[in-house]
N, C-alpha and C positions, 0 to 999 in steps of 0.2 A: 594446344591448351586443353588440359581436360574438364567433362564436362561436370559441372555439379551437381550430386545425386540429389530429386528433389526431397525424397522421403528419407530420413534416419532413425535410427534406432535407438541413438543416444537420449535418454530423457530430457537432461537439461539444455540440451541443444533445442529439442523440440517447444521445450517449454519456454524459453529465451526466445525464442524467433517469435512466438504468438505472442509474448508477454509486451515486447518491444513494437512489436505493432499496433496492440491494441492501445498501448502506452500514447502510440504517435496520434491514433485517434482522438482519444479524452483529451490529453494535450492542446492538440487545435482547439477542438472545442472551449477548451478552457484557458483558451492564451487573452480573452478580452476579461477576465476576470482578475489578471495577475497571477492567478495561483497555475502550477504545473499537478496531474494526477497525483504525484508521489505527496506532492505536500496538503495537497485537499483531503485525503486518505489519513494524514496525519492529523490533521484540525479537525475532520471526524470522530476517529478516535479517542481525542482529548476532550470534544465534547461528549461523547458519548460515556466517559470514565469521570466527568467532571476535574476534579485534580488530580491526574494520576500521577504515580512517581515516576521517576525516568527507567528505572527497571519494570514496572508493570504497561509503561506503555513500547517501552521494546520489545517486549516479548509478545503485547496483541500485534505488533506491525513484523513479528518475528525478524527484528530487527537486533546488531547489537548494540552496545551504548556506545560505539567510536560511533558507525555510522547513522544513530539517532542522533545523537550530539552533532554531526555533521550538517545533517536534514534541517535539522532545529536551529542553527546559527541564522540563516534566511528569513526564519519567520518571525525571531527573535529581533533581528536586527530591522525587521519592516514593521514591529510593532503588532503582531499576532499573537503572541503567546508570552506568557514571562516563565519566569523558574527561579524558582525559589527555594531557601534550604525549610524542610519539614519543622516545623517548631516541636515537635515531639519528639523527632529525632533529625538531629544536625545530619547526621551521615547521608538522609536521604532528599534529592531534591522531585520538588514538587511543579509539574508544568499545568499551567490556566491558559483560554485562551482569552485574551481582552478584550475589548467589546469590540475594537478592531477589528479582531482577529472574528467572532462572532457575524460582525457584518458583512465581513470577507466569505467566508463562510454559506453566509446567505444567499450574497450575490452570484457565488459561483452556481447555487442549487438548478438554475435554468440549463442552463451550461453544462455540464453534469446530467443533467435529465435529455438535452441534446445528445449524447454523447452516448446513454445507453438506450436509448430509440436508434440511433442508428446501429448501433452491437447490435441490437436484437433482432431488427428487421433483417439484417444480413445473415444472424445466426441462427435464430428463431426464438423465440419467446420462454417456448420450454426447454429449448437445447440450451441456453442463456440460464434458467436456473437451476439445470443439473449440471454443468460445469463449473456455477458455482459451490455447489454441494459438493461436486467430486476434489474441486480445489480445495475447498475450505479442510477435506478429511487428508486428502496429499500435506497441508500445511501444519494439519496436527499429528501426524506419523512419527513415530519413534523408530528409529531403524536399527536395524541388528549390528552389531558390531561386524560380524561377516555373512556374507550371503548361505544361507543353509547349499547345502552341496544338489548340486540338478539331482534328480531321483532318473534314476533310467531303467 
């Protein structure tokens, strides 16, 4: 059996293995709340944009509209969030979070704050907010269509 390299070079690998861990973290943390990381992240969001449209809140969660539309049926269907078509314009739908969804929200906030107390003590406090800076500039990257050629 061979054995597995523990370091890789692949980016998205590397960033998949962290991501999915710290995932399982907040997770826990947040299983007495009902809500899962990925969808407190969401309720976030839509409170933070008030009504946003389903295009402007896909693109803060760089997300697309199959898989927001996906995310969204859960929270839709527990009474978190509605969506609605834009009165201004039909073409665009509009997602609110309810007051449900609002108190849901609230109650996860301990939980959530459990969850990055323990990130940070393991990470460290400033290592914790410069990997969030260094993600948040990885997440706004525009990439080349091809890699410029190595210089040698």
């Amino acid at each position: 059996m061979a054995k597995l390299e523990a370091v890789t070079r692949c980016n998205v690998t590397a960033l998949r293995k962290a991501t999915r861990h710290v995932s399982q973290l907040y997770d826990e943390m947040l299983a007495s709340s009902g809500l899962r990381g990925t969808q407190r992240s969401i309720l976030v969001n839509i409170e933070k944009a008030g009504s946003p449209s389903m295009g402007e809140l896909a693109a803060a969660l760089v997300l697309d509209r199959t898989a927001l539309n996906h995310n969204l049926k859960p929270l839709q269907r527990d009474g978190l969030v509605t969506i609605t078509v834009d009165r201004n314009d039909r073409r665009t739908k509009l997602v609110q979070l309810t007051k449900r969804g609002e108190a849901r929200l609230a109650d996860s906030q301990a939980a959530w704050k459990g969850a990055q107390d323990r990130f940070e003590a393991a990470f460290g406090i400033k290592e914790a907010a410069e990997l969030r800076r260094t993600l948040e500039l990885i997440a706004s990257l525009e990439f080349p269509e091809r890699p410029a050629a190595n210089a040698s």
